[in-house]
C-alpha positions as CSV (number, residue, x, y, z in Angstrom):
1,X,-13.9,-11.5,64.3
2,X,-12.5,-8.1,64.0
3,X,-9.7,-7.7,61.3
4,X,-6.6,-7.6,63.5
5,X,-7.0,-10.7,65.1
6,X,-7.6,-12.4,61.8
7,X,-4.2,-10.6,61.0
8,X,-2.6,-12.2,64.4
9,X,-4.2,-15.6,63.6
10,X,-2.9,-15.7,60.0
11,X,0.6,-15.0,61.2
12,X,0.0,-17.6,63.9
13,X,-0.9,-20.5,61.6
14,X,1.8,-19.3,58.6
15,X,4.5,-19.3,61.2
16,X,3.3,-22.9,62.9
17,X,3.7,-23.8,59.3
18,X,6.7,-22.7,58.5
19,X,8.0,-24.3,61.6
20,X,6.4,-27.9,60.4
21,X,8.2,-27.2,56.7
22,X,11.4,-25.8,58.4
23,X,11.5,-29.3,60.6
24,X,10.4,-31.6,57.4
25,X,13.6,-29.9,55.3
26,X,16.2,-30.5,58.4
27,X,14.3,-33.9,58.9
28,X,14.8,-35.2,55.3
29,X,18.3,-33.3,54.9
30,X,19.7,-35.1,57.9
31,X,22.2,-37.9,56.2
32,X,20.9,-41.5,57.3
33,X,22.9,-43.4,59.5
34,X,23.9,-46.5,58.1
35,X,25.6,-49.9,58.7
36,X,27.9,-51.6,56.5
37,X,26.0,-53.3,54.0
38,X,29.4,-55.6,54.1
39,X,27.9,-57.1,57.6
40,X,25.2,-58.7,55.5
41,X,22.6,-56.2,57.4
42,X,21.8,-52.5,56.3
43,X,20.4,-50.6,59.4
44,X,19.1,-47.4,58.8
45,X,18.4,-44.2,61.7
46,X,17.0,-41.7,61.2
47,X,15.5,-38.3,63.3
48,X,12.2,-38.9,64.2
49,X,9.2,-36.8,61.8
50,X,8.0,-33.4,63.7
51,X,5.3,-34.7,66.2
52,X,5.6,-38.4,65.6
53,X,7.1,-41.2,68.1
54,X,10.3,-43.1,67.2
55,X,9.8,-46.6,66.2
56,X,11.7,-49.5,65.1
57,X,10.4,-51.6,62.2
58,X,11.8,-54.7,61.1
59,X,10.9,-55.7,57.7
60,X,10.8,-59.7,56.5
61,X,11.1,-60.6,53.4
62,X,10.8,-64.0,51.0
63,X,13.9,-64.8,48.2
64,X,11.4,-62.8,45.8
65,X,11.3,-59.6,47.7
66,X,7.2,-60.2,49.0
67,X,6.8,-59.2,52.4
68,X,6.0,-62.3,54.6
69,X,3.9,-62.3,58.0
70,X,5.8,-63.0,60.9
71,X,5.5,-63.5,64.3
72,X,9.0,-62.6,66.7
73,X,10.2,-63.2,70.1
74,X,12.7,-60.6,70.5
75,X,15.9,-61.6,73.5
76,X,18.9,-59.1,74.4
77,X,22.0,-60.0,75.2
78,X,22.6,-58.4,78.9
79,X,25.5,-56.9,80.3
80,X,25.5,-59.3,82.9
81,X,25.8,-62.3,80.5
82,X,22.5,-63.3,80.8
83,X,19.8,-63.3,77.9
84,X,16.2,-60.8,78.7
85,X,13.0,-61.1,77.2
86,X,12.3,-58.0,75.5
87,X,8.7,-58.8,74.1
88,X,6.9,-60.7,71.5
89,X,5.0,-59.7,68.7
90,X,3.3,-60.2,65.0
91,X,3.2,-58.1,61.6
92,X,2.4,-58.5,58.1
93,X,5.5,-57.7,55.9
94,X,7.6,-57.2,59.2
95,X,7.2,-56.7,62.7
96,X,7.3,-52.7,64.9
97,X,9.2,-53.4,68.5
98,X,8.5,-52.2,71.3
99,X,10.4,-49.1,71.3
100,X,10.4,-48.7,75.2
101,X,12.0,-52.0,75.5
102,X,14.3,-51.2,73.3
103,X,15.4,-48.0,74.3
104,X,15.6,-49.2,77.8
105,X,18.3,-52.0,76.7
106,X,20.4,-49.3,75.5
107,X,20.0,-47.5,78.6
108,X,20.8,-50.2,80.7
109,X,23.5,-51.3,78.4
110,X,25.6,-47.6,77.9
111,X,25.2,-47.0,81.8
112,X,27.0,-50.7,82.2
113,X,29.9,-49.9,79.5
114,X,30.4,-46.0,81.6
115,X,30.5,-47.8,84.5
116,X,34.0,-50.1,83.7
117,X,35.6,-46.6,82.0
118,X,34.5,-47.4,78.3
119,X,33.1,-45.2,75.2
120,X,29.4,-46.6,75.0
121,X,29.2,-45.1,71.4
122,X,31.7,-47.9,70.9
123,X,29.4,-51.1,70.9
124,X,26.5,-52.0,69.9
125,X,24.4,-54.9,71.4
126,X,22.7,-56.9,69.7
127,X,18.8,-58.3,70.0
128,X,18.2,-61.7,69.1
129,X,15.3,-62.5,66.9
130,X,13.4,-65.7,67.4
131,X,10.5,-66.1,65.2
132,X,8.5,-68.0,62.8
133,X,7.4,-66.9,59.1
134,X,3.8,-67.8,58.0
135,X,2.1,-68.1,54.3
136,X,-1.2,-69.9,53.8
137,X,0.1,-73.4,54.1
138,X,3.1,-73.3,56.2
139,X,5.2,-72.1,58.9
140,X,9.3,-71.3,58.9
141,X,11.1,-71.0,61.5
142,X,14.5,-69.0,61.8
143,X,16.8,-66.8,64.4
144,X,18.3,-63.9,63.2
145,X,19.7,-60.7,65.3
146,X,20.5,-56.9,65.3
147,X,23.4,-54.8,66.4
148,X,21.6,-51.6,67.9
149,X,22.9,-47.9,67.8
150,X,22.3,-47.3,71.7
151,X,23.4,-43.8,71.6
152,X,21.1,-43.0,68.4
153,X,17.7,-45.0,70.3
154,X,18.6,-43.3,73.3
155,X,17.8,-39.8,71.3
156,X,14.7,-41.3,69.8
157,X,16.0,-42.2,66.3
158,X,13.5,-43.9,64.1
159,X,15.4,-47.4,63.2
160,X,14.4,-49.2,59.9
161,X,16.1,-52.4,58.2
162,X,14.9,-55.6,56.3
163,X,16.1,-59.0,56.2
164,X,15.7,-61.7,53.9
165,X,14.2,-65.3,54.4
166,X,15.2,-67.4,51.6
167,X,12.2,-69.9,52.4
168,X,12.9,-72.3,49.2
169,X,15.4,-73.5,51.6
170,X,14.2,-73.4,54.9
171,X,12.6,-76.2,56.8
172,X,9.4,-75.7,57.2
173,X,6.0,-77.3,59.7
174,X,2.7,-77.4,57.3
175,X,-0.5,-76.4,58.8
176,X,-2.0,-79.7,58.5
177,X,1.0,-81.1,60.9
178,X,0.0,-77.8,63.2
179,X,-3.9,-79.4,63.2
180,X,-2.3,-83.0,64.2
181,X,-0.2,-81.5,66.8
182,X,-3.2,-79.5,68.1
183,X,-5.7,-83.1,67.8
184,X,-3.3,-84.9,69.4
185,X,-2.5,-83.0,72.6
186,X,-6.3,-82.4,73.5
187,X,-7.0,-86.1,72.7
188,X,-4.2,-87.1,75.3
189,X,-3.5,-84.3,77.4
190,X,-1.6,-86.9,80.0
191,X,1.3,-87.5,77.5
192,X,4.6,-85.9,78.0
193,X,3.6,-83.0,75.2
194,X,0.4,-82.6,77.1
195,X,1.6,-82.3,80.2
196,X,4.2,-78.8,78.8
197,X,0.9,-77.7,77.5
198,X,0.8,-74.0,78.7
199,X,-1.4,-71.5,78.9
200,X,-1.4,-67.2,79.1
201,X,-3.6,-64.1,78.6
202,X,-5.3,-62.8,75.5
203,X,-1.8,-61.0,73.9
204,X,-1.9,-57.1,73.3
205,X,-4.0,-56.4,70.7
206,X,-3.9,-56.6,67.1
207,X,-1.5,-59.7,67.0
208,X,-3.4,-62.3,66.1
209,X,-4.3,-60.5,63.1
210,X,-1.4,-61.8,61.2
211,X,-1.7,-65.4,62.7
212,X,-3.7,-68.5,61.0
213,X,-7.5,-68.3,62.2
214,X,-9.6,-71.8,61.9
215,X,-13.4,-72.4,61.2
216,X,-14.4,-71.7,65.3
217,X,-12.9,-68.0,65.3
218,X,-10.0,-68.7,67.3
219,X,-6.7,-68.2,66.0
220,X,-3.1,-69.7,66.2
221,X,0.2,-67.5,66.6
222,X,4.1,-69.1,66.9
223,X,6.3,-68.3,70.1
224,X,9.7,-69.1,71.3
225,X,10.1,-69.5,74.9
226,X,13.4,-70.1,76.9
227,X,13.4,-73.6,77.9
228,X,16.4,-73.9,79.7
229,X,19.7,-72.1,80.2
230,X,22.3,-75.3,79.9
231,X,25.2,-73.5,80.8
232,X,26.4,-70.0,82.2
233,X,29.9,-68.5,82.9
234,X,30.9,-64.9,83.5
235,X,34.4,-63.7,83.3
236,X,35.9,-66.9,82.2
237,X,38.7,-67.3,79.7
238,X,37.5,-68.0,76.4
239,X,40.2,-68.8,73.7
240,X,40.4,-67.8,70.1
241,X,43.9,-69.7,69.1
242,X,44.6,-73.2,70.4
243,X,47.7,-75.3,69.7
244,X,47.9,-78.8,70.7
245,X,51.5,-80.2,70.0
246,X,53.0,-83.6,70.3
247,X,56.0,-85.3,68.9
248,X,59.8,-85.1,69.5
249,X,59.7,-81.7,71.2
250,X,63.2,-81.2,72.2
251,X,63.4,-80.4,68.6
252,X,60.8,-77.7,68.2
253,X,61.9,-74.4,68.9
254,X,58.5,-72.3,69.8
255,X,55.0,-71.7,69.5
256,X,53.8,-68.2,69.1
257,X,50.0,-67.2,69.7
258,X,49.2,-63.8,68.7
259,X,45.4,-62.3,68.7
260,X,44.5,-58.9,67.4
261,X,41.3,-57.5,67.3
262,X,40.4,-53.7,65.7
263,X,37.8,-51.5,64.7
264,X,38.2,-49.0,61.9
265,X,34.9,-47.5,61.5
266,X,35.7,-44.7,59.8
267,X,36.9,-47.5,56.6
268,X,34.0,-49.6,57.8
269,X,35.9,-52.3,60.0
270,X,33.6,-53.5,62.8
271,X,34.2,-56.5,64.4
272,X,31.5,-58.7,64.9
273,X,30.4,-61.2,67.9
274,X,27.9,-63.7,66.8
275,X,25.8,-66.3,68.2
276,X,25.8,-70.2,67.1
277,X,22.3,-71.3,66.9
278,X,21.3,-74.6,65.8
279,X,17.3,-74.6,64.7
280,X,15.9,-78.5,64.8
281,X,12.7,-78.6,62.8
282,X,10.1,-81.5,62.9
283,X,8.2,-81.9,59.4
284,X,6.4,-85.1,60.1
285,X,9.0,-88.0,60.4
286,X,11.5,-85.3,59.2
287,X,13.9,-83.9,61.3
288,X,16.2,-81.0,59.8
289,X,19.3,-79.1,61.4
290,X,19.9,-75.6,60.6
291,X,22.7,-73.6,61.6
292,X,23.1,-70.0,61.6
293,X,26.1,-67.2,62.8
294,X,24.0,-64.3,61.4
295,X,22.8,-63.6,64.8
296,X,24.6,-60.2,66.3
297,X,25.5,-60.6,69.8
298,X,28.0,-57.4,70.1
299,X,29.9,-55.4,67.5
300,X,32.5,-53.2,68.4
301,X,33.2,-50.0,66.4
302,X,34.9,-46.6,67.0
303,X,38.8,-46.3,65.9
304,X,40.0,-48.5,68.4
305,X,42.5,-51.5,69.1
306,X,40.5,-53.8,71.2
307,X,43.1,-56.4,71.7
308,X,46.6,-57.0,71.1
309,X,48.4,-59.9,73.0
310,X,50.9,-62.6,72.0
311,X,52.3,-65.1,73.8
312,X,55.8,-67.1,72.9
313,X,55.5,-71.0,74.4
314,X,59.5,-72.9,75.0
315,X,58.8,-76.9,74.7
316,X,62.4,-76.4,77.6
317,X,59.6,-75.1,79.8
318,X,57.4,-78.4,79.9
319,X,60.4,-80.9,79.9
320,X,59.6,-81.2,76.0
321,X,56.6,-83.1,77.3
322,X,52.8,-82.5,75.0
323,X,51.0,-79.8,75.7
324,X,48.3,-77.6,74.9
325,X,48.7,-73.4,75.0
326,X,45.7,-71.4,74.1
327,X,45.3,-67.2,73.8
328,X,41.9,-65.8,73.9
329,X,40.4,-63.3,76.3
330,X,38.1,-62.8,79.3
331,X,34.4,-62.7,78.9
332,X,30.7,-64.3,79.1
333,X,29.8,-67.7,77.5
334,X,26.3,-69.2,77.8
335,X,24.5,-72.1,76.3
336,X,20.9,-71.8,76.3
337,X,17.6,-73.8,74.2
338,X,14.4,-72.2,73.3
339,X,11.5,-74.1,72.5
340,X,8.6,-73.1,69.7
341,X,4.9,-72.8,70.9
342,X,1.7,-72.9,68.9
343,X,-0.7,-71.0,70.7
344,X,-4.4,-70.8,69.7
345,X,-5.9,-67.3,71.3
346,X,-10.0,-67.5,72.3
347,X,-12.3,-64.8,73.6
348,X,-10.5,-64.5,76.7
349,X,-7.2,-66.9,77.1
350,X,-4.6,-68.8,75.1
351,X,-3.9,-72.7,75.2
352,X,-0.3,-73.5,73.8
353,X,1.0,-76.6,71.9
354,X,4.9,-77.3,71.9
355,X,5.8,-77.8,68.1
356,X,8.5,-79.8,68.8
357,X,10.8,-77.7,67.1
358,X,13.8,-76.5,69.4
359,X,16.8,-73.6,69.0
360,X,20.0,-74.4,70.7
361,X,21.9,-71.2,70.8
362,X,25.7,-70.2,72.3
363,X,26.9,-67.0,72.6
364,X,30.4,-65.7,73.6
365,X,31.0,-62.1,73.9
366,X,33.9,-60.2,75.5
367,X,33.9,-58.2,79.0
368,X,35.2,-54.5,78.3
369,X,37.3,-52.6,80.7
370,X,38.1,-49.2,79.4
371,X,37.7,-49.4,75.5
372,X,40.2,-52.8,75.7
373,X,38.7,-56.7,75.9
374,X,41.1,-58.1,78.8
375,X,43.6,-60.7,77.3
376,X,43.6,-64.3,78.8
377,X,46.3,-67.4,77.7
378,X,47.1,-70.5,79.6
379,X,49.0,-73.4,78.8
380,X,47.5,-77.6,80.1
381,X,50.8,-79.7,80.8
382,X,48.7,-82.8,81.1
383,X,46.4,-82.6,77.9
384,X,45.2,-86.0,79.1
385,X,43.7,-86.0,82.3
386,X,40.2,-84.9,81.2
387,X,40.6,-81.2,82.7
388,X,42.0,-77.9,81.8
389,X,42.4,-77.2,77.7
390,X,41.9,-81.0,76.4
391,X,38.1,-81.2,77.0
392,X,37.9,-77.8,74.9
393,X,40.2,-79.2,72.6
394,X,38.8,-82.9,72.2
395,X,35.4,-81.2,70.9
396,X,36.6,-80.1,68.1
397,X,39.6,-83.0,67.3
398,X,36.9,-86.0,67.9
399,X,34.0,-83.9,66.0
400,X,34.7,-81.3,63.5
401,X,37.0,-81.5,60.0
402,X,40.5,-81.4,60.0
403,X,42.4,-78.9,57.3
404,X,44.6,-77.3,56.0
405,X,47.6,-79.9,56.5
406,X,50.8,-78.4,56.4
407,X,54.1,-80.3,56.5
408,X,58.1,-78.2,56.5
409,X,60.9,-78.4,57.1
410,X,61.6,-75.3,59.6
411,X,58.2,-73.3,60.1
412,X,54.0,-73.7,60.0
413,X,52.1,-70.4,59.7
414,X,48.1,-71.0,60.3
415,X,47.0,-67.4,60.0
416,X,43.3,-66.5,60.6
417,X,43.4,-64.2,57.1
418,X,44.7,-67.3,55.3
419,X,42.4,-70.2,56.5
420,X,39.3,-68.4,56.0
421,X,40.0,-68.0,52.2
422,X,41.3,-71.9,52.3
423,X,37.9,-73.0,53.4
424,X,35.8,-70.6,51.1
425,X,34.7,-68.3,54.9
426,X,34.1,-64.9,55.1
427,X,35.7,-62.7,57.3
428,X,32.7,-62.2,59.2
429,X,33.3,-65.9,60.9
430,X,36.9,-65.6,61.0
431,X,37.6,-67.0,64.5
432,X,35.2,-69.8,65.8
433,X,34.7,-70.1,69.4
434,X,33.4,-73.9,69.8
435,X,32.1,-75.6,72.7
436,X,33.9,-74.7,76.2
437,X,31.8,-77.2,77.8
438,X,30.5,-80.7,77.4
439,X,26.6,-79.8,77.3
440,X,23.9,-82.5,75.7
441,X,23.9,-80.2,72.8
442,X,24.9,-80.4,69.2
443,X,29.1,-80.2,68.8
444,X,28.8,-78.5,65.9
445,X,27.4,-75.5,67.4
446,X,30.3,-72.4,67.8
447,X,29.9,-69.1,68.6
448,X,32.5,-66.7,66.3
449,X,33.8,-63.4,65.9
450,X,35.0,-61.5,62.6
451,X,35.5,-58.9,60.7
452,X,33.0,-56.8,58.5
453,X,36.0,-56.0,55.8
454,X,38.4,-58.0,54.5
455,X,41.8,-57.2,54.6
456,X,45.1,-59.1,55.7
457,X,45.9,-55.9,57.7
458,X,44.5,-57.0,60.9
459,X,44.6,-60.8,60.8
460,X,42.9,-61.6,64.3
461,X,45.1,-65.0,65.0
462,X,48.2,-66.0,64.0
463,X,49.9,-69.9,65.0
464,X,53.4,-70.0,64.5
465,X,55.4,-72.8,64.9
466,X,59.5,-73.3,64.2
467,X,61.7,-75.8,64.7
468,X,64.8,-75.1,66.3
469,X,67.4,-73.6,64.1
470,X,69.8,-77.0,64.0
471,X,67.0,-78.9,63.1
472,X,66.0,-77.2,59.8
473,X,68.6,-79.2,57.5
474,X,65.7,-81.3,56.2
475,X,66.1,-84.3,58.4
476,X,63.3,-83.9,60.8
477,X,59.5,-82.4,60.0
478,X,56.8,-80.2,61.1
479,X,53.1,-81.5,60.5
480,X,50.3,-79.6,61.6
481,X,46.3,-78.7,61.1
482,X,43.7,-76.6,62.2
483,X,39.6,-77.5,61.7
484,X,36.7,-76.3,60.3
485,X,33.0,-77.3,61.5
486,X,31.7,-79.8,59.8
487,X,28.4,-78.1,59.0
488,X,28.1,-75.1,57.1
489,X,26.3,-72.0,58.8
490,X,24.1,-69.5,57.5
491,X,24.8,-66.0,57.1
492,X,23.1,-63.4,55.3
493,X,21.0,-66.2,53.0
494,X,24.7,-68.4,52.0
495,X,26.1,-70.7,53.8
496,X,30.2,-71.4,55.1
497,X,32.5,-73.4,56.6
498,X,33.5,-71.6,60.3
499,X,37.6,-72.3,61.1
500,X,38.5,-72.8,64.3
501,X,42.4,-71.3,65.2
502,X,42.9,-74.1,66.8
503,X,46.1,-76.5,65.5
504,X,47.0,-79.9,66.0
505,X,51.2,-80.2,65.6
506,X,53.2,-83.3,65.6
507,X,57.5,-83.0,65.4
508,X,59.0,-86.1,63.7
509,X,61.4,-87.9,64.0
C-alpha cells in the first residue's frame, strides 16, 4: 500500500477513535436520571453506550444482597383502564425486558396523555411485575411494579434499578410440593386442576436456563396468567374522603371535605398511585396472605397542582336526616386475579400445572384532562337502602379497624398528615382507596395514593366537622373515627397500616 493511503487510513481510524472516546466521555459525563430513593425504588437512566441498544434490566435481590433467579410476567397499566401483557421472561440475578414492549407502552401512553391536552413528561406509568423467585429448594412468589420515564425510553435511555426480596419472610412453595402437584395432575388429569391444565410453545430461547431442570431433561419455569378480570369501571367517581354522620344533626353545624393533591418535583414530591394486591400462597396444608401497595400504577410529577377541591355539606340541607358525603375524583378502578403456573418445557412444547397460588390485585388511578385529575363529590341521603355511598362505606365499617376516636366539644379535625403518623403509615399510603364494589375478593384489599415526601404542607384530605356555634357550651358532643385496614401491607421490605379518610360521626345529645 503506497504511503499516502496509509496516511489517509491512519487519520481515518484515529479520528473513528476519537469519535468512540469523544462519545464514551459525554456518555459517562451525562448526570444519571434518578428517582427518589424516598419512593422506596431508585431507578436509574441513562444514554445508551455508542453502538449499543438500550435495555432495561431489573435486578432481584435476597435480604443479603445475592442476586436471586427469577422468572417475571410483566402487565401495564393502559390508558384505557385496562391491564396488557407486556411479555414474560427469566434471569439469573434479575430479569432484561423487552425493550420494544416497553418503549411501545410509553408510546401509546404519551400519545393518550397529548391527546386530553396534558404534559406527558408529567406521569409515569407504571409496569406491574408478577413473578416468582427460585433457589435450589424453593420457589417465592411476589408482585412488585415500576413507574417508567416515558419520555426518557422513548429516546432510547438504558433503564437500570434493583429491588429487594426479603425471602426470610416470604411464603414460599418447596420443590418437592412442585413434584406432588406435577404427580398428581398427570395421575388424574379429569380433576378440576387437570382439567385448567394448559399448554403453549417452546418459550424464546434461553429462559429455561434459570428454571429447575429434573432427571428427564425437561425443565420447569413459574408464570402468572390473568385469570379473570372481576370488575371494570372507567370514568367513575372514586372517593378519597368519606364522612358518614348520624346523631342529633340539627345541632351540627357543617362538614367540610377538602382533597389536595401536588407534585413538587423539583423538592422531590411525586405523588404516587399504587396497586392493592393480595398474594395467597399454598405451602402444603398452609395457606398465607400477603399484601402489598409497592406496586406503581401512576406517579405524577412536574411542578404541578393536580387537584384542589373542597366541598362544605349543611345537615339544613338533608332535613338534619344521616347521611353520607364523599370527595374524591374521576377515574379508572379495576379488580382483576392472576393465577401462577408451573410449566415444564420438552423438546418441542410446554405442559402447565396451576400452583394453586393466586394474586388478587385493584388498582385505581385518576383520568387526566389537561395536567388536572377532574374533581368528583356526592352526598347518599338514604345511607341505608343498599345503594349509592353506604355499600362503599359498609366495606370498610363492617371489615377494617376503627381509630383514631375523637370526642369535643365544638370541632373534629381527621387530617390525612395526622392519621398517617397516628397509625405508624408512611406518606407513600396516605389515602386508601378500598373496595368500590362487592367482589368475592378479600376486603382487605385497597388501592392508595401518597406522597413520596413528607411534609404537612400538602395534606391530601382534610374532615372537618363543627358544631354549630350555640351548641359549643359543653352540653352536647362530637364523636367521631376514621379506619385503618386491618392487615398491614408491604412496601419497600416493611410493612404498615393503610388509613382510609373515611369518618364515622355521631352528634349527642
Amino acid at each position: 500500500m503506497e504511503r499516502g493511503n496509509w496516511v489517509r487510513l491512519a487519520v481515518v481510524l484515529f479520528l473513528a477513535l476519537l469519535c468512540v472516546a469523544v462519545a464514551s466521555v459525554a456518555y459517562i459525563s451525562v448526570s444519571t436520571v434518578r428517582e427518589e430513593i424516598s419512593r422506596g425504588l431508585v431507578v436509574y437512566y441513562r444514554p445508551s453506550l455508542p453502538f449499543t441498544s438500550p435495555y432495561m434490566f431489573v435486578g432481584f435481590v435476597n435480604e443479603s444482597g445475592r442476586g436471586l433467579d427469577v422468572c417475571v410476567n410483566v402487565y401495564g397499566l393502559m390508558p384505557n383502564g385496562s391491564v396488557g401483557f407486556l411479555g414474560y421472561t427469566c434471569g439469573r440475578g434479575g430479569v432484561s425486558l423487552d425493550y420494544g414492549s416497553v418503549k411501545s407502552y410509553a408510546s401509546l401512553w404519551r400519545r393518550a396523555l397529548a391527546a386530553r391536552g396534558n404534559n406527558p413528561d408529567n406521569v409515569e406509568p407504571g409496569l406491574i411485575l408478577l413473578g416468582t423467585a427460585l433457589d435450589s429448594e424453593a420457589a417465592y412468589p411476589f408482585i412488585k411494579g415500576i413507574p417508567v420515564d416515558t419520555g426518557l425510553v422513548q429516546r432510547g435511555y438504558t433503564v437500570t434499578t434493583e429491588i429487594k426480596l426479603n425471602t426470610r419472610n416470604m411464603p414460599k412453595i418447596s420443590k418437592t410440593q412442585i413434584q406432588q402437584i406435577v404427580t398428581q395432575a398427570k395421575q388424574n388429569t379429569a380433576s378440576e386442576q387437570g382439567s385448567t391444565v394448559a399448554t403453549q410453545q417452546w418459550p424464546p430461547g434461553g429462559i429455561t436456563d434459570y428454571c429447575w431442570s429434573f432427571s428427564d431433561g425437561s425443565r420447569g419455569c413459574f408464570e402468572w396468567r390473568l385469570d379473570k378480570v372481576i370488575y371494570s369501571s372507567t370514568n367513575r367517581g372514586i372517593p378519597l374522603a368519606m364522612a358518614y354522620v348520624t346523631g342529633n344533626l340539627a345541632k351540627l353545624g357543617s362538614v367540610f371535605l377538602k382533597e389536595k393533591v401536588v407534585a413538587q418535583t423539583s423538592i422531590g414530591l411525586y405523588v404516587n398511585f399504587a396497586a392493592g394486591a393480595e398474594l395467597e400462597v399454598k405451602s402444603g396444608a398452609t395457606i398465607s396472605h400477603v399484601f402489598s401497595s409497592d406496586v406503581y400504577t401512576f406517579t405524577l410529577g412536574g411542578n404541578n397542582v393536580y387537584l384542589d377541591y373542597s366541598n362544605l355539606i349543611y345537615p339544613e340541607q338533608f332535613s338534619n336526616l344521616p347521611f353520607i358525603t364523599a370527595i374524591g375524583f374521576w377515574g379508572n378502578y379495576s379488580i382483576s386475579r392472576y393465577k401462577e403456573y408451573y410449566c415444564i418445557y420438552y423438546l418441542f412444547f410446554a405442559q402447565c400445572y396451576p400452583t394453586g397460588n393466586n394474586a388478587t390485585m385493584a388498582l385505581a388511578v385518576p383520568v387526566l384532562s389537561n395536567n388536572k385529575m377532574l374533581s368528583w363529590s356526592y352526598t347518599d341521603t338514604y345511607p341505608y337502602d343498599g345503594f349509592g355511598l353506604d355499600p362503599v362505606f359498609n366495606v370498610v365499617a363492617n371489615s377494617w379497624t376503627p381509630t383514631g376516636y375523637r370526642t369535643s366539644t365544638s370541632y373534629l379535625d381527621f387530617d390525612s398528615y395526622d392519621i398517617v403518623r397516628e397509625t405508624g403509615g408512611i406518606d407513600l399510603l396516605s389515602a386508601s382507596i378500598p373496595l368500590l364494589v362487592q367482589a368475592p375478593v378479600s376486603t382487605s384489599i385497597s388501592a392508595s395514593v401518597g406522597l413520596s415526601t413528607q411534609t404537612s404542607s400538602f395534606t391530601m384530605t382534610d374532615v372537618l366537622l363543627q358544631l354549630k356555634y350555640q351548641y359549643t357550651d359543653g352540653s352536647t358532643t362530637l364523636n367521631g373515627y376514621y379506619y385503618k385496614t386491618p392487615v398491614k401491607y408491604e412496601w419497600n421490605n416493611n410493612y404498615y397500616y393503610i388509613p382510609a379518610s373515611y369518618v364515622r360521626a355521631t352528634v349527642g345529645p
